[in-house]
C-alpha positions as CSV (number, residue, x, y, z in Angstrom):
1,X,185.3,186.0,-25.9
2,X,184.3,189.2,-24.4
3,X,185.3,192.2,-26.4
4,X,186.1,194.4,-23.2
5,X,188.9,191.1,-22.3
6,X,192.0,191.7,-23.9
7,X,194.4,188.3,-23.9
8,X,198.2,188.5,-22.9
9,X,199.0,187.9,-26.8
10,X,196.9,190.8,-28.0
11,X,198.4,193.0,-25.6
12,X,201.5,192.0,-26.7
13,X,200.9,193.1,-30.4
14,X,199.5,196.4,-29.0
15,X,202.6,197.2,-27.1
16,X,204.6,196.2,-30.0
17,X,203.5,199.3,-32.0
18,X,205.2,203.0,-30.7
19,X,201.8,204.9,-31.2
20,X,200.4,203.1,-28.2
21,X,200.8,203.2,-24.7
22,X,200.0,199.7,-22.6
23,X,199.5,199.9,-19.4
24,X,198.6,196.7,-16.7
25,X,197.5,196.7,-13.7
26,X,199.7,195.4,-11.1
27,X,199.0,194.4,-7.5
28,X,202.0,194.7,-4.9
29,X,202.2,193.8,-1.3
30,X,201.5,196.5,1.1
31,X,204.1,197.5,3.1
32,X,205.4,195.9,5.6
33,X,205.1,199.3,7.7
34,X,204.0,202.5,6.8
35,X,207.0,205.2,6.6
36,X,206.2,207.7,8.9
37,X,205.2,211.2,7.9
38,X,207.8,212.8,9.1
39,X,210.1,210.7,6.6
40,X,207.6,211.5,4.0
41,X,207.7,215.1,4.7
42,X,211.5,215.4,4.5
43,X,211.7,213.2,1.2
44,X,209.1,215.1,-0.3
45,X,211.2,218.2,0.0
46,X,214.9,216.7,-0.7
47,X,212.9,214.8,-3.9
48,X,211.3,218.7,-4.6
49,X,215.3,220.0,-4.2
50,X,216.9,217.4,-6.5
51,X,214.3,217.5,-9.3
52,X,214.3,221.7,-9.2
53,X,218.3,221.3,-9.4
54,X,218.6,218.8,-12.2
55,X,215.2,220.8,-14.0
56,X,217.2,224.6,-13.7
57,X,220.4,222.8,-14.9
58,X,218.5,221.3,-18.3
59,X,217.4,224.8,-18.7
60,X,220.3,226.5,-18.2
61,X,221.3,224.4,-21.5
62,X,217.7,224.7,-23.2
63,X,214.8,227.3,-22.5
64,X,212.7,224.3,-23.7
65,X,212.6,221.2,-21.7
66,X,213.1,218.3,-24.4
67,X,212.0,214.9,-23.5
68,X,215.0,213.2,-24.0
69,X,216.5,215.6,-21.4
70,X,213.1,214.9,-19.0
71,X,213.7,211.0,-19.0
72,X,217.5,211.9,-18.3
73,X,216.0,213.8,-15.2
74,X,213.4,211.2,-14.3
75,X,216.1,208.4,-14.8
76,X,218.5,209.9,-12.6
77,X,215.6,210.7,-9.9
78,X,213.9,207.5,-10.1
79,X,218.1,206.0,-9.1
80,X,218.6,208.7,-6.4
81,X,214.5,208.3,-4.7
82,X,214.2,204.7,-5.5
83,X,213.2,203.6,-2.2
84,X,210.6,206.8,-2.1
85,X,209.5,206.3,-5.9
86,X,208.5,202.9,-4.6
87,X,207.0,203.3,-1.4
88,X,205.1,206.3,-2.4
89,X,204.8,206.7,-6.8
90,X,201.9,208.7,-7.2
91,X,203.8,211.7,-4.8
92,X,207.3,210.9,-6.4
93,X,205.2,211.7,-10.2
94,X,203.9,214.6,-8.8
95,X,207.2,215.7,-8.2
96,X,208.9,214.3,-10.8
97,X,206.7,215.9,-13.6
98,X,208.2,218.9,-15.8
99,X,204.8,220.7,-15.0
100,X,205.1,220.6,-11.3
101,X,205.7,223.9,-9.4
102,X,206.6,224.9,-6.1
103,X,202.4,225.1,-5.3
104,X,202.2,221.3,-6.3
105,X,204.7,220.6,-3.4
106,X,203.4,222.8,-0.9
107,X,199.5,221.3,-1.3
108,X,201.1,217.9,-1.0
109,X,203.1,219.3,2.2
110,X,199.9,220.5,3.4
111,X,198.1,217.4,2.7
112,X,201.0,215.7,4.6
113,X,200.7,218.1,7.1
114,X,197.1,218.0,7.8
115,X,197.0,213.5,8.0
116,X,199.3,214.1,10.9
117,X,197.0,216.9,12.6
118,X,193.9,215.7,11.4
119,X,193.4,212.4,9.6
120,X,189.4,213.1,10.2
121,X,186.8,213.4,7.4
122,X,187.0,217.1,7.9
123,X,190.5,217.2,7.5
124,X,190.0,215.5,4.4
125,X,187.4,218.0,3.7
126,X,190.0,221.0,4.3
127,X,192.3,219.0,1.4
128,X,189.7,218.6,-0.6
129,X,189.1,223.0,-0.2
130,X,192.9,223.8,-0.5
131,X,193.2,222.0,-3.7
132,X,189.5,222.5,-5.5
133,X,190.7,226.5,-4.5
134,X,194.5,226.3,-5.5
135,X,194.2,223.9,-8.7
136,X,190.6,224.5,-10.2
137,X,190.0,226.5,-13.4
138,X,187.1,227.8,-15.2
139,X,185.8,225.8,-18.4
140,X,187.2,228.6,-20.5
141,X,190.6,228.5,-18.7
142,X,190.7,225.3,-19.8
143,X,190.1,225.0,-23.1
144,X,192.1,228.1,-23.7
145,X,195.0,225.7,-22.3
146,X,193.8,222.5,-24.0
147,X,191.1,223.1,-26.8
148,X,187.3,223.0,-26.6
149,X,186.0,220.1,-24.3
150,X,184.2,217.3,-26.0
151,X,181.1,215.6,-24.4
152,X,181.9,211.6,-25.4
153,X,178.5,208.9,-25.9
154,X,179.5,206.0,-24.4
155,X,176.7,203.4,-24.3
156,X,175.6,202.0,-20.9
157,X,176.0,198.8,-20.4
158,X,172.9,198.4,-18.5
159,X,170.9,198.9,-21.6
């Protein structure tokens, strides 16, 4: 068997123990039809609303966000937005994320913004600026945040 294949049983055992985290890959039908932007746009900022609400109440409570108090958020999100946390997860966990900040909503406004004026490569382009200027950090930024980077070895498998 190849090493790199994991079977549905030893998954199984791996998701069994706490300290790990399994995740599979699932397929799902596209949608039927896409939501249109302007839908997007408006659920992106009621979502935005909700989360900053039920986020500034928590604190109210507790300058520290605990996690049992984020999944209480993110549970009560993912029930009001479950039609938007479906048609669109990777925006919904961008919103839904204790780190997010008003910036994180307005790039993906923008990026909203910017398919319906300009879904060319250089509209992609202009994303690609906005965020690389808004997001990016210096190495030292970084690892000031997160520790010194470490450079990983992994062995091609063309060799």
């Amino acid at each position: 068997m190849d090493p790199q294949i994991l079977t549905d049983e030893r998954v199984a055992a791996l998701a069994e123990d706490p300290r790990n985290k399994v995740y599979r890959y699932v397929s799902r039908e596209p949608l039927a039809q896409a939501v249109p932007l302007d839908d997007v746009q408006r659920l992106v900022t009621s979502c935005w609303q909700r989360f900053s609400e039920l986020r500034t109440a928590a604190l109210a409570k507790n300058q520290v966000m605990s996690k049992k108090a984020f999944v209480r958020i993110r549970d009560t999100m993912n029930e009001e937005f479950k039609d938007f946390s479906f048609t669109h997860p990777l925006i919904f966990d961008r919103i839904v994320n204790p780190e997010s900040t008003q910036v994180h909503v307005d790039t993906l406004l923008f990026m909203i913004n910017l398919r319906r004026n300009d879904p060319t490569e250089e509209g992609r382009a202009k994303l690609a600026k906005r965020v690389i200027d808004t997001f990016a950090v210096s190495k030292e930024e970084w690892e000031a945040t997160h520790g010194p980077m470490r450079t990983v070895n992994v062995p091609s498998p063309f060799n």
